[in-house]
LOPA-544670 format. One line per 8 residues: number of its first residue (from 1); their letters; for each residue x, y, z of N, C-alpha, C. Coordinates in steps of 0.02 Angstrom, whole numbers. Example, Ala and Ser with C-alpha at 12.3 -4.5 7.8 and 13.67 -1.06 7.14 Angstrom:
// residues 2
1 = AS = 660:-284:390:615:-225:390:660:-165:390 ~ 642:-112:354:684:-53:357:645:2:394
END
This chain:
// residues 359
1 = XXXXXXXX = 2472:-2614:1188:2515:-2666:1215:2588:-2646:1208 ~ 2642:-2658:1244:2706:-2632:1242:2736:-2710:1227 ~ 2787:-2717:1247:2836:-2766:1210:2820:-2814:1247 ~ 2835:-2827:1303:2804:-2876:1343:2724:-2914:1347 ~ 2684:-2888:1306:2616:-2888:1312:2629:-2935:1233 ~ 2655:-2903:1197:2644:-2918:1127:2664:-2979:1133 ~ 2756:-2998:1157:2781:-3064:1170:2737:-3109:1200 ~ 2714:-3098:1248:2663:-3172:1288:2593:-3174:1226
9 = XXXXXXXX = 2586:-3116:1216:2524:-3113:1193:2513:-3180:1118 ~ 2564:-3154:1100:2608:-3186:1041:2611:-3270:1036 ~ 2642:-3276:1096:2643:-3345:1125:2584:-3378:1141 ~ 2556:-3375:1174:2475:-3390:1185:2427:-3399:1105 ~ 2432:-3351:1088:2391:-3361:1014:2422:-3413:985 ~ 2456:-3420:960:2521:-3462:941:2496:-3541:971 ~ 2506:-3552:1028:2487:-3608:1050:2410:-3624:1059 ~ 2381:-3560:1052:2307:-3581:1044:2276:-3624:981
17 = XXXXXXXX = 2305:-3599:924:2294:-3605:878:2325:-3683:845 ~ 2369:-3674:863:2393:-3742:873:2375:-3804:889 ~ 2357:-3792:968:2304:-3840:1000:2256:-3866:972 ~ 2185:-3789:958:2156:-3796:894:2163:-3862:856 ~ 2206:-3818:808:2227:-3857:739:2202:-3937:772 ~ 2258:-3967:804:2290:-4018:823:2202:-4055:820 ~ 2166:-4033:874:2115:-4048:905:2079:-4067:825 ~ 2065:-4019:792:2012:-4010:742:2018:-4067:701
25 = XXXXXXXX = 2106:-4085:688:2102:-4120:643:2095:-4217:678 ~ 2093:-4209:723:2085:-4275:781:2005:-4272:742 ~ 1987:-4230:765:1899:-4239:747:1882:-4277:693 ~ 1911:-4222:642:1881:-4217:576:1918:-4308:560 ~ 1965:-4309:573:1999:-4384:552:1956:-4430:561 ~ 1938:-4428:652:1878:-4483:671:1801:-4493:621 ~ 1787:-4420:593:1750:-4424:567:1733:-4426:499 ~ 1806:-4424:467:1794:-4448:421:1778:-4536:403
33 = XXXXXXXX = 1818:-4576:445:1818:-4630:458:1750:-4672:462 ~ 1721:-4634:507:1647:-4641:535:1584:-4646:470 ~ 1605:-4583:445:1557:-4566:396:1573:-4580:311 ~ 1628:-4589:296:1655:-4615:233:1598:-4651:203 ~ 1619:-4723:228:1567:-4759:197:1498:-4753:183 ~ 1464:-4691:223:1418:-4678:204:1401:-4634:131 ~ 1448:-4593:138:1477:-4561:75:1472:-4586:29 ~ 1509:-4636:23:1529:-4683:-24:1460:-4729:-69
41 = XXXXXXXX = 1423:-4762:4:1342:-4790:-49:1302:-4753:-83 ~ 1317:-4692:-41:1267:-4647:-87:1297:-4623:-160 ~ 1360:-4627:-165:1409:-4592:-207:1393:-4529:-247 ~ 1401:-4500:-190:1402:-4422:-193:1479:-4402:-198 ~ 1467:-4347:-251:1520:-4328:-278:1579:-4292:-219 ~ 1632:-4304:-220:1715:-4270:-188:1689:-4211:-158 ~ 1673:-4155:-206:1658:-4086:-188:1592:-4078:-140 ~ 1570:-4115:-137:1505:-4132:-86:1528:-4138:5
49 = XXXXXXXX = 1577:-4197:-8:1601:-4221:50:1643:-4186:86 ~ 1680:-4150:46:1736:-4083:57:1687:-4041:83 ~ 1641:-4011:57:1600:-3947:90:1570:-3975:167 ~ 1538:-4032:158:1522:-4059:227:1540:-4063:283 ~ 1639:-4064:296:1691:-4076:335:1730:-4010:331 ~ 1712:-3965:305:1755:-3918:299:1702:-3861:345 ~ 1611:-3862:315:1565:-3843:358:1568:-3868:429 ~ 1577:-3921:435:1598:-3946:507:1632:-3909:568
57 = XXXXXXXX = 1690:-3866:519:1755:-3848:575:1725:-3792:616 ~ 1675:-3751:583:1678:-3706:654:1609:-3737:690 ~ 1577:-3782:696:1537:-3824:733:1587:-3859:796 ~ 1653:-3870:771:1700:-3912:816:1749:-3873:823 ~ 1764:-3794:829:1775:-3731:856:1754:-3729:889 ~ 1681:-3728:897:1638:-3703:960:1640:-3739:1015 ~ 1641:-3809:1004:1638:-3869:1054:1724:-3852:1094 ~ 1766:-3829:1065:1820:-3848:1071:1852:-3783:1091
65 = XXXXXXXX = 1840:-3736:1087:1865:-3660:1112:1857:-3660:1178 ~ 1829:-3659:1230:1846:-3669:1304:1905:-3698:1323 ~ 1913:-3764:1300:1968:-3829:1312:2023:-3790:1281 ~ 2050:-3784:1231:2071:-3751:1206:2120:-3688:1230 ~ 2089:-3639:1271:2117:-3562:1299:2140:-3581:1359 ~ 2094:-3655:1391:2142:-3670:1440:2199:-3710:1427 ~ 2208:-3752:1375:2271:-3795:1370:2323:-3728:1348 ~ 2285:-3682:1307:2347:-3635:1280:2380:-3580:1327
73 = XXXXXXXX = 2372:-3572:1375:2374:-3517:1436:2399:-3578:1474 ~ 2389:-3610:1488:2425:-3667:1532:2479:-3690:1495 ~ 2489:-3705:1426:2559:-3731:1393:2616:-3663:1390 ~ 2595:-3598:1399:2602:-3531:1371:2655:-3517:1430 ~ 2607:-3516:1482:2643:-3506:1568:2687:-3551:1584 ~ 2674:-3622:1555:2742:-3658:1581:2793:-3683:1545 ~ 2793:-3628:1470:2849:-3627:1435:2877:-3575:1474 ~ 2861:-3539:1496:2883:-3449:1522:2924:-3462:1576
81 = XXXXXXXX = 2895:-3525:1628:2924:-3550:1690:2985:-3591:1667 ~ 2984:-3656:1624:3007:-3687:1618:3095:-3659:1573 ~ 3087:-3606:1517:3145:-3574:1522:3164:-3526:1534 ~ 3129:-3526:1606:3158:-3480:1671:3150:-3395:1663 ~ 3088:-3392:1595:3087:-3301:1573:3044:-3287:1622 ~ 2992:-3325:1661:2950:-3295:1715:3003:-3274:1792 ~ 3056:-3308:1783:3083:-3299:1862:3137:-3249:1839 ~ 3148:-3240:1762:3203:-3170:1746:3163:-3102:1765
89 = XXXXXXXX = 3092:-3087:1729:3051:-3052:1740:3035:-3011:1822 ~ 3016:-3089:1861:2993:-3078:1934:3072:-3048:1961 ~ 3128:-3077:1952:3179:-3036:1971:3198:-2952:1948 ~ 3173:-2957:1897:3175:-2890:1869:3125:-2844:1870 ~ 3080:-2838:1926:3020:-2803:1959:2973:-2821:1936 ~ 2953:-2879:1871:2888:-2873:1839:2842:-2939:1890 ~ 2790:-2923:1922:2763:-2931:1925:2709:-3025:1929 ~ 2700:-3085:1948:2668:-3127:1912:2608:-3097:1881
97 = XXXXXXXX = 2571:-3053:1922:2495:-3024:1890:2524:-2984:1836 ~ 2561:-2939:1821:2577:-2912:1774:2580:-2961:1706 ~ 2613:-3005:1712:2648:-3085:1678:2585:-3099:1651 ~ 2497:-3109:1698:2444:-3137:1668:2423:-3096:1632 ~ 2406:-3032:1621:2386:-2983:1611:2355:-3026:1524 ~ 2423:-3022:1477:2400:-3035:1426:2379:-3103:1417 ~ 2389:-3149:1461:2361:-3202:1448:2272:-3203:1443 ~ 2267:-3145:1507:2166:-3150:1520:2153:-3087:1439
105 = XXXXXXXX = 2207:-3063:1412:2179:-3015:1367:2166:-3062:1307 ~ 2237:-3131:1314:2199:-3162:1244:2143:-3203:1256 ~ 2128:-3221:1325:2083:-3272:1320:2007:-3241:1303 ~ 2016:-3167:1330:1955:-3096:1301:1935:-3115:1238 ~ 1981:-3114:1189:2012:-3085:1125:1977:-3139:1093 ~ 2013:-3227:1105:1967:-3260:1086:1893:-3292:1085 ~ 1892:-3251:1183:1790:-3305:1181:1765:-3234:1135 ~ 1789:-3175:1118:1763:-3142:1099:1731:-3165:1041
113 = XXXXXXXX = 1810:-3185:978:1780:-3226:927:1732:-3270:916 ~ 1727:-3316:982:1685:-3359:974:1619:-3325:964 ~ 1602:-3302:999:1566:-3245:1031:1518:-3221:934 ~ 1561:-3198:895:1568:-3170:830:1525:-3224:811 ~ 1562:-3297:805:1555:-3350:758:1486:-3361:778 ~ 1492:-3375:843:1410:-3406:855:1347:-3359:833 ~ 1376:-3285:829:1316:-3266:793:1303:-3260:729 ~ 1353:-3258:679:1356:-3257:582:1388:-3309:576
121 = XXXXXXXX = 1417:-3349:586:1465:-3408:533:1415:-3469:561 ~ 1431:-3480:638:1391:-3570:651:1337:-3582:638 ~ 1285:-3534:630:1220:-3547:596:1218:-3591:562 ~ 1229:-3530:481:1255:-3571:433:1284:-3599:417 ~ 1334:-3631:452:1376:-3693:424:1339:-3744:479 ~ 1318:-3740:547:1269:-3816:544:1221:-3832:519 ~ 1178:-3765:479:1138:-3789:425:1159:-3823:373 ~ 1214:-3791:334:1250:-3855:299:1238:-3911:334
129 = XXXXXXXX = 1290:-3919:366:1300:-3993:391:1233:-4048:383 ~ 1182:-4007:418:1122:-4055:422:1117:-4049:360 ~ 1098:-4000:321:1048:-4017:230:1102:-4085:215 ~ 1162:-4069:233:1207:-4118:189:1165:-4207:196 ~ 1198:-4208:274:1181:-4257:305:1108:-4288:321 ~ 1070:-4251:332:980:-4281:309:956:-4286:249 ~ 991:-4237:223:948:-4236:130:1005:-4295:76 ~ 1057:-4272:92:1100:-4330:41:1115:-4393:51
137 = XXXXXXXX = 1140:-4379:108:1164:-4450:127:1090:-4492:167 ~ 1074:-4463:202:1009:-4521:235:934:-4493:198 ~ 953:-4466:137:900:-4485:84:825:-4442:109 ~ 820:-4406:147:754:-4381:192:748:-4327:135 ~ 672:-4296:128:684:-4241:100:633:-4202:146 ~ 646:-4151:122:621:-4070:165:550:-4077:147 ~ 509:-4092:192:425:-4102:197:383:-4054:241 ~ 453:-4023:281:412:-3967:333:447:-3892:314
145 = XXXXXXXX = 408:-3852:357:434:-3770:344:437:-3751:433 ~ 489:-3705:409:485:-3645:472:484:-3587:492 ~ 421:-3550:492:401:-3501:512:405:-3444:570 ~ 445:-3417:599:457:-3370:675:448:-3429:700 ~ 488:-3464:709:498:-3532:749:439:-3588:764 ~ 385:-3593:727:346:-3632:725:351:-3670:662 ~ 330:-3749:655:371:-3803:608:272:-3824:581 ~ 260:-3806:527:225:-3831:483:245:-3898:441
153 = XXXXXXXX = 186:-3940:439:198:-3998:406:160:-4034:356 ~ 139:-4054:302:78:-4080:270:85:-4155:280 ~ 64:-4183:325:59:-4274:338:10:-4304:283 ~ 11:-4373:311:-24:-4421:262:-101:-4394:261 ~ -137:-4369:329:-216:-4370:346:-215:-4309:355 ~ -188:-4256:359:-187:-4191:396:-139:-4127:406 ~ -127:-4082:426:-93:-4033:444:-81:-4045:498 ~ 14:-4022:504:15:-4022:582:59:-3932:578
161 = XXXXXXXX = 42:-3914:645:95:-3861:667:105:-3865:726 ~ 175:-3840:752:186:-3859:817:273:-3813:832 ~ 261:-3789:902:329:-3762:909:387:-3813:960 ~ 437:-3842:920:464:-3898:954:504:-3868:1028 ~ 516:-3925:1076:521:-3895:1131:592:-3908:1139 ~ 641:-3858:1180:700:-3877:1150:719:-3936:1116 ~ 780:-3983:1146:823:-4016:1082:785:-4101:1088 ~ 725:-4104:1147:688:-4162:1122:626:-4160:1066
169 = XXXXXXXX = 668:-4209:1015:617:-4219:963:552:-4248:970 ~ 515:-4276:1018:453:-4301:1022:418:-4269:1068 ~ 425:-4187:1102:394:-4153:1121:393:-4090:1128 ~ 315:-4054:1111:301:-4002:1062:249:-3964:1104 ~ 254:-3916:1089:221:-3848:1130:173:-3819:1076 ~ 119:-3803:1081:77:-3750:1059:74:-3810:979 ~ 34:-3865:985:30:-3926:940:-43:-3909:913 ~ -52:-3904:857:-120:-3918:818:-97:-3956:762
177 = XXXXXXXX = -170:-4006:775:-168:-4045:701:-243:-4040:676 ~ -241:-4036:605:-295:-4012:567:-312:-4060:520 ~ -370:-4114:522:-381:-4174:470:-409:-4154:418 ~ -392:-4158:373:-428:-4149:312:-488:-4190:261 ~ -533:-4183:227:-561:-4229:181:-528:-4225:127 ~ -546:-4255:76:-528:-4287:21:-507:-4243:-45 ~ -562:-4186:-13:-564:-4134:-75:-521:-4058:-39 ~ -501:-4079:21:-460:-4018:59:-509:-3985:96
185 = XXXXXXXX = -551:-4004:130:-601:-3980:145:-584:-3970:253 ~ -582:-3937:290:-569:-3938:344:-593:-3983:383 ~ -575:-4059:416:-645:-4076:467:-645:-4064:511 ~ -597:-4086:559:-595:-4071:627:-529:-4056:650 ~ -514:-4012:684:-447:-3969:724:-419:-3999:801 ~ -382:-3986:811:-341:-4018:880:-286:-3963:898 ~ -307:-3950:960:-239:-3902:989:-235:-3934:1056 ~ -161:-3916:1076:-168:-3975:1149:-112:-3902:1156
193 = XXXXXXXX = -64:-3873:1223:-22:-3823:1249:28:-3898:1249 ~ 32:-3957:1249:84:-3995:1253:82:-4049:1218 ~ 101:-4083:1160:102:-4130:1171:191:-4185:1140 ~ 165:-4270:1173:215:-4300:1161:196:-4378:1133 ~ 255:-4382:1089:230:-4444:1050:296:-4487:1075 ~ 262:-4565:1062:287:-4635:1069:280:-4675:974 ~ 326:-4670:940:298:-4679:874:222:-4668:869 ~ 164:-4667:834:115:-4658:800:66:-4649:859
201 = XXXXXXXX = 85:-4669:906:30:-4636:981:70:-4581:998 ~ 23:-4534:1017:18:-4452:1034:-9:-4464:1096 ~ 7:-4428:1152:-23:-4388:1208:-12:-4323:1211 ~ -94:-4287:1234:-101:-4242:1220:-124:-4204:1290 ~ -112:-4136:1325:-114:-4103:1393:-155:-4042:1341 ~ -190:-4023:1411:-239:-3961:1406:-254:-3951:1326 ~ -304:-3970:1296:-327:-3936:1230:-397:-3964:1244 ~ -407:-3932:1157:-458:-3952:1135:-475:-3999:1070
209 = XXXXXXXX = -547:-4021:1044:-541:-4030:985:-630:-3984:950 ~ -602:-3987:900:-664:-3944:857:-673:-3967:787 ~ -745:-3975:788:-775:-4009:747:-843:-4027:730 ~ -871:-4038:691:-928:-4070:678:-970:-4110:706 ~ -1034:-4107:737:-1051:-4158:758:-1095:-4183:706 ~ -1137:-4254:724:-1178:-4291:661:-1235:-4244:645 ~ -1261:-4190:667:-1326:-4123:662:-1269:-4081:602 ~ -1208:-4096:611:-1172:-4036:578:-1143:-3968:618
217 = XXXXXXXX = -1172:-3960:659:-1162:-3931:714:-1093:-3915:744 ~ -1058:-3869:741:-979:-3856:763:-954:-3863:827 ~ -948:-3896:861:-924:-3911:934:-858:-3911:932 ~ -862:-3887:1013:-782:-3877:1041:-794:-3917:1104 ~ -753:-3971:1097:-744:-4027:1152:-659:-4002:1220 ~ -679:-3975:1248:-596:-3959:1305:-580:-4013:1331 ~ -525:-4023:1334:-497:-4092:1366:-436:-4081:1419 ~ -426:-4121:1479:-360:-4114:1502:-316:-4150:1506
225 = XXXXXXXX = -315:-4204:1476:-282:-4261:1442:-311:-4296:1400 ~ -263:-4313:1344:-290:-4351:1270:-255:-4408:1241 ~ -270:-4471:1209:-208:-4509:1168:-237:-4511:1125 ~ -213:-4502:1052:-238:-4519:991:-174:-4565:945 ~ -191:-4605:891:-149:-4637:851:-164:-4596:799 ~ -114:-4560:753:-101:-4534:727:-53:-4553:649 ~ -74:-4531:598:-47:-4561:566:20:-4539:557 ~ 55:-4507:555:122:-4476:566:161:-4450:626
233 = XXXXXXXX = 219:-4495:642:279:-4480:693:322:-4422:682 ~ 345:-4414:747:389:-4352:748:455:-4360:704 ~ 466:-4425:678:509:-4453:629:498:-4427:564 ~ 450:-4404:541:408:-4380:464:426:-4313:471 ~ 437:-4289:538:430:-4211:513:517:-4183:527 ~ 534:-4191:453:589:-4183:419:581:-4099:420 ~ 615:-4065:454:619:-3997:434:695:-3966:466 ~ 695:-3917:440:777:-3878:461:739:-3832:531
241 = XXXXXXXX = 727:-3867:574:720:-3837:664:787:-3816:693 ~ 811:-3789:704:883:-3758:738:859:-3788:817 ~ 939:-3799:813:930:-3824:888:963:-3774:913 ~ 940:-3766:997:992:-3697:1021:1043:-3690:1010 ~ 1091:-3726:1017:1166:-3722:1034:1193:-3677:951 ~ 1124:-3698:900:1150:-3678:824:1107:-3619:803 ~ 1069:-3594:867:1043:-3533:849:1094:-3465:844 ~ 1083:-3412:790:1116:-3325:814:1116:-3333:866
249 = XXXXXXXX = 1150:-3269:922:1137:-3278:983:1091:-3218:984 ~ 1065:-3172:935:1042:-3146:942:956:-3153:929 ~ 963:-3209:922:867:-3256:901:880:-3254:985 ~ 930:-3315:1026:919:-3337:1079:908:-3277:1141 ~ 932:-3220:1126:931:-3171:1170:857:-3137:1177 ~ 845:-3125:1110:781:-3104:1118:722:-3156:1123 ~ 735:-3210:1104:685:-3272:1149:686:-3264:1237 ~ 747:-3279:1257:749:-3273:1332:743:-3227:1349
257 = XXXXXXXX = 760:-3147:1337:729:-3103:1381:677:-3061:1351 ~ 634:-3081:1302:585:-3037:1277:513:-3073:1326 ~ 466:-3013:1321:389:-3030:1356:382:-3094:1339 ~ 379:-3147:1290:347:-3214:1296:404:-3256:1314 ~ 447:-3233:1343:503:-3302:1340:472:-3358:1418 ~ 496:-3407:1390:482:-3465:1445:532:-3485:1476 ~ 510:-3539:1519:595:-3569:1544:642:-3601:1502 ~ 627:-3622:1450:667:-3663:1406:700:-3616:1365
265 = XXXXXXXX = 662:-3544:1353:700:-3500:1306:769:-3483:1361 ~ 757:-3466:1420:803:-3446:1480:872:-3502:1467 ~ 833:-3571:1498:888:-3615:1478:913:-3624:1427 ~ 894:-3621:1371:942:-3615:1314:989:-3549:1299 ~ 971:-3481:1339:1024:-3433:1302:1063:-3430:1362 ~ 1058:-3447:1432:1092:-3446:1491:1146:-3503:1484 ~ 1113:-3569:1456:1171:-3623:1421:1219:-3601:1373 ~ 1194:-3560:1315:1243:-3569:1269:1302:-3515:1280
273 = XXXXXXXX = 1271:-3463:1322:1312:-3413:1339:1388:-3431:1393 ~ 1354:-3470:1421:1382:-3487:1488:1449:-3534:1448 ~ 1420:-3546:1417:1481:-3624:1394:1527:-3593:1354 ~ 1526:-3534:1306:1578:-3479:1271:1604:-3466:1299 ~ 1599:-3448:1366:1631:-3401:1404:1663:-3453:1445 ~ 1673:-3516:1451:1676:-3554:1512:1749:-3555:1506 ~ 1781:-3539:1453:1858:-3554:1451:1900:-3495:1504 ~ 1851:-3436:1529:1867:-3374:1564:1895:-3422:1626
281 = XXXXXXXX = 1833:-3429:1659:1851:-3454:1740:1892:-3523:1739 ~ 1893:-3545:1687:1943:-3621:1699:2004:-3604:1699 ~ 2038:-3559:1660:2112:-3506:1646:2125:-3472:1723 ~ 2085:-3426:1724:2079:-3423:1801:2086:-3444:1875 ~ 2075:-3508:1871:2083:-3530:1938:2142:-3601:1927 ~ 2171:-3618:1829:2213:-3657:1843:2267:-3614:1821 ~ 2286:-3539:1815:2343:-3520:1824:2373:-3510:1883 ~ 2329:-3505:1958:2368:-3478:2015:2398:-3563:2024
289 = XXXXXXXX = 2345:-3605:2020:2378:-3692:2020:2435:-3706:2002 ~ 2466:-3682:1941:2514:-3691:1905:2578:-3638:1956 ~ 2548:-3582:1987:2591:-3555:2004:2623:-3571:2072 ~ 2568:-3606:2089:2577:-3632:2172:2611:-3704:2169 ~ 2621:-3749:2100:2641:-3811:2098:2713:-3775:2085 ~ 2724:-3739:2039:2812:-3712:2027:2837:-3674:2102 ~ 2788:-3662:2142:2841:-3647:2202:2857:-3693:2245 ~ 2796:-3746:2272:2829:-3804:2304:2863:-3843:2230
297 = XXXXXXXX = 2864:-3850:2202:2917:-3899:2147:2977:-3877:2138 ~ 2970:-3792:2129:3014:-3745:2095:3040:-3757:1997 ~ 3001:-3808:1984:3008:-3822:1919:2955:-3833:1875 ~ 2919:-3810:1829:2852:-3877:1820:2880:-3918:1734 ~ 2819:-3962:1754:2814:-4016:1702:2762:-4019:1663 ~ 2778:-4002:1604:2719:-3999:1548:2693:-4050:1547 ~ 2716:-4106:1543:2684:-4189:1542:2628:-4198:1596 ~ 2649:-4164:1649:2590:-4180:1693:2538:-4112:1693
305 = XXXXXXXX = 2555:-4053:1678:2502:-3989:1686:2470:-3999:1626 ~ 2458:-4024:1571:2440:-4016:1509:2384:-4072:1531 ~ 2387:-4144:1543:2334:-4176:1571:2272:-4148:1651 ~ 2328:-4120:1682:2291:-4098:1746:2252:-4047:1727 ~ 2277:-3997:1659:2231:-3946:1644:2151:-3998:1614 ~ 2190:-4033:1560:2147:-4078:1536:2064:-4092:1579 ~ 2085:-4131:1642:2063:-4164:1689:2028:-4095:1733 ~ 2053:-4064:1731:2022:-3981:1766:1958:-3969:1734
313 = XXXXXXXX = 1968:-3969:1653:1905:-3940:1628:1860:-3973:1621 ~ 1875:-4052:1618:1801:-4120:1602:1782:-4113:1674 ~ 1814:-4098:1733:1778:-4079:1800:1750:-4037:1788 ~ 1770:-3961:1796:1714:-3920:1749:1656:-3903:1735 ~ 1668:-3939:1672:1639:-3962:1628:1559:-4017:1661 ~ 1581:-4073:1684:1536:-4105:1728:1496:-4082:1775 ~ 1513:-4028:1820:1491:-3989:1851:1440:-3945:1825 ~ 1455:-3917:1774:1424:-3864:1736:1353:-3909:1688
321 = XXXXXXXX = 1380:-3983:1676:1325:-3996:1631:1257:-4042:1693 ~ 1304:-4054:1753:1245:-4072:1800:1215:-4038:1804 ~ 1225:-3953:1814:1171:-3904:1845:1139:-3890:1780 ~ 1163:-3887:1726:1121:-3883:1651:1055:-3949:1674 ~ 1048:-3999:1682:1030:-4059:1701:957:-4024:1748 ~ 992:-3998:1809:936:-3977:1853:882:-3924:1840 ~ 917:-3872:1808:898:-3808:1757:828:-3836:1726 ~ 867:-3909:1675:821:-3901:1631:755:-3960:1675
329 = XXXXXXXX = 780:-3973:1726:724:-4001:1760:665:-3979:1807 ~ 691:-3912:1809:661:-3867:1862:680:-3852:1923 ~ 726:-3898:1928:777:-3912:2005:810:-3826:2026 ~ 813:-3792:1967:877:-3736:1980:862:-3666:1939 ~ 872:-3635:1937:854:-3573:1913:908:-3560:1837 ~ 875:-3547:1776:951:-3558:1742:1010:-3514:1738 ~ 979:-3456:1781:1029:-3409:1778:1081:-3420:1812 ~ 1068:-3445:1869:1104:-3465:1926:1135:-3556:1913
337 = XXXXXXXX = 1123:-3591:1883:1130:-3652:1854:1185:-3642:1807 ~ 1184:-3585:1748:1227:-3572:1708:1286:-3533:1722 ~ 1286:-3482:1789:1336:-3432:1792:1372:-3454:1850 ~ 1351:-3501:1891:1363:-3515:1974:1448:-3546:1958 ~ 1454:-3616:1913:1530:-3620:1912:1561:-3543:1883 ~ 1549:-3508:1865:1587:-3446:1815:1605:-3405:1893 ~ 1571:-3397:1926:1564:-3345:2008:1631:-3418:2021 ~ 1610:-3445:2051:1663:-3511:2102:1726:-3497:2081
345 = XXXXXXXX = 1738:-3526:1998:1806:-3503:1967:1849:-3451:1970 ~ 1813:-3413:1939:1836:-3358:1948:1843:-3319:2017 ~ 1809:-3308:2045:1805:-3288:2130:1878:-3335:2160 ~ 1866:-3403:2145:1936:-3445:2192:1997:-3420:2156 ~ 2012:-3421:2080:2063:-3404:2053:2077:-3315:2059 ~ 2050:-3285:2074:2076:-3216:2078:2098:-3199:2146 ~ 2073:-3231:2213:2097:-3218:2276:2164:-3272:2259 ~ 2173:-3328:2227:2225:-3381:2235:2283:-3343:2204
353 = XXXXXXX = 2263:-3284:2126:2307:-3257:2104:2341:-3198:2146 ~ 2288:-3167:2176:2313:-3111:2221:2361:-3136:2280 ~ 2366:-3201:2280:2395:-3210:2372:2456:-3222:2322 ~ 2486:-3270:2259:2526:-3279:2240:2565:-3233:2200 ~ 2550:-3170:2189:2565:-3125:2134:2602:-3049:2173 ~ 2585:-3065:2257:2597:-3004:2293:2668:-2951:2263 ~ 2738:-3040:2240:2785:-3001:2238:2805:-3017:2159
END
């Protein structure tokens, strides 16, 4: 980077971080508020509550790093405009594309980080978060295990195992439950490829059950739909299940593109990927905006680009979580569901930058 690279570059981080900050501590404030009193009945010790909210921050990094690279690249460019160093520059042969250059290098720089975090730091700190928050404060304790992503359980009547299906809790893929006698003795088995519960009623798709008949006799009964009442809800099975968004990305990668991956493994690493990176194409197509409002204006106004960026990315944003929506409905393909705003953005903002940047 030469001097000019370093200066913007400089600037941008600067206000990224800032933003950040600003943002994080909006959060953490709301939530302390929120959650205090919970704190408080249980009266769990200071150093407890500190680790909880402090584990928090890069959980609300992640949420918040997109929004973020665009408010800071948008506040960055129209400090540059506003005391007139972008129109000293453009008079002095440099370039507007030259001008972005380091702005798309920091916005690199940071989804990169994110990029980092989501695979070693957010793990483990939303595991914190939950042990904190299910085991201390709402009193639950750890009754299940997890195995290469399948959730073992010991219930009131039986064994259950089951691989949960993404982030809905009352339905489960590759489900066996195993009843036991008195003395631990095996009686009869249940595997269903799907099933879903309504508190203590279960429905159950394609399985079987196996078991005993009154001869003693071991039968296997196939079924293609089942309801049973059951003595334990998907409420009982207290276990540390990662939800995507808090998986490595390197679990999620090799879920979605290894030989057994399904559609849900797809949609979850095509989602989480897509949304790191989403701060790329929003920077993108609202810097030529900014550049095309300072030529009919000839001036701009932070008061109003700082909301319009705002308002840019919850569009976005909306956009991006409808087709997440269809993805996960079957409506859409997730590759194409997750990357399609990233192509639009970017594609509109690089011809918008090229027509504005000629001189």
């Amino acid at each position: 980077m030469n001097l000019l690279d370093r200066y913007i570059f400089r600037q941008f981080a600067v206000n990224f971080l800032l933003i950040l900050a600003a943002l994080i501590s909006i959060y953490l404030l709301i939530d302390v508020f929120e959650r205090l009193d919970n704190f408080q009945e249980k009266q769990l010790p200071a150093g407890l509550i500190v680790r909880y909210f402090l584990a928090k921050i890069p959980v609300i990094y992640d949420q918040m790093a997109p929004v973020c690279l665009l408010l800071a690249g948008i506040i960055t460019l129209g400090l540059l405009m506003n005391r007139l160093e972008l129109q000293t520059m453009n008079a002095g042969g440099i370039s507007k594309a030259r001008v972005m250059r380091p702005l798309l290098i920091g916005v690199g720089i940071f989804t990169l980080l994110s990029v980092a975090m989501a695979q070693w730091l957010l793990p483990q700190a939303s595991a914190q978060v939950q042990q904190i928050w299910q085991q201390q404060v709402q009193g639950k304790t750890k009754s299940g295990i997890v195995r290469a992503g399948v959730t073992y359980f010991r219930g009131k009547e039986g064994i259950y195992s089951f691989k949960e299906q993404g982030e809905n809790r009352n339905q489960f893929k590759n489900f066996r439950y195993i009843t036991l006698s008195t003395d631990g003795e095996r009686l009869t088995t249940l595997f269903a490829s799907q099933a879903t519960a309504t508190s203590q009623q279960w429905h159950f798709t394609n399985g079987y059950l196996l078991g005993k008949d009154e001869t003693g006799t071991l039968q296997m009964t196939p079924f293609t739909t089942k309801e049973l009442t059951l003595a334990n809800s998907p409420a009982d099975f207290f276990s540390p299940v990662q939800l995507a968004s808090t998986m490595p990305l390197s679990v999620l990668v090799s879920k979605g593109l290894g030989a057994m991956s399904n559609r849900q493994d797809r949609v979850d690493l095509h989602r989480r990927l897509s949304f790191i990176f989403l701060g790329v194409p929003l920077l993108l197509i609202a810097m030529p905006l900014m550049l095309r409002f300072q030529q009919t204006r000839g001036s701009m106004n932070l008061a109003l680009a700082v909301p319009a960026s705002a308002g840019l990315a919850f569009f976005a944003w909306g956009i991006w979580s409808g087709l997440q929506a269809l993805s996960l409905g079957g409506s859409m393909e997730p590759l194409v569901a997750s990357w399609i705003i990233h192509l639009a953005c970017s594609g509109v903002g690089m011809v918008m930058l090229w027509r504005n940047t000629k001189y």
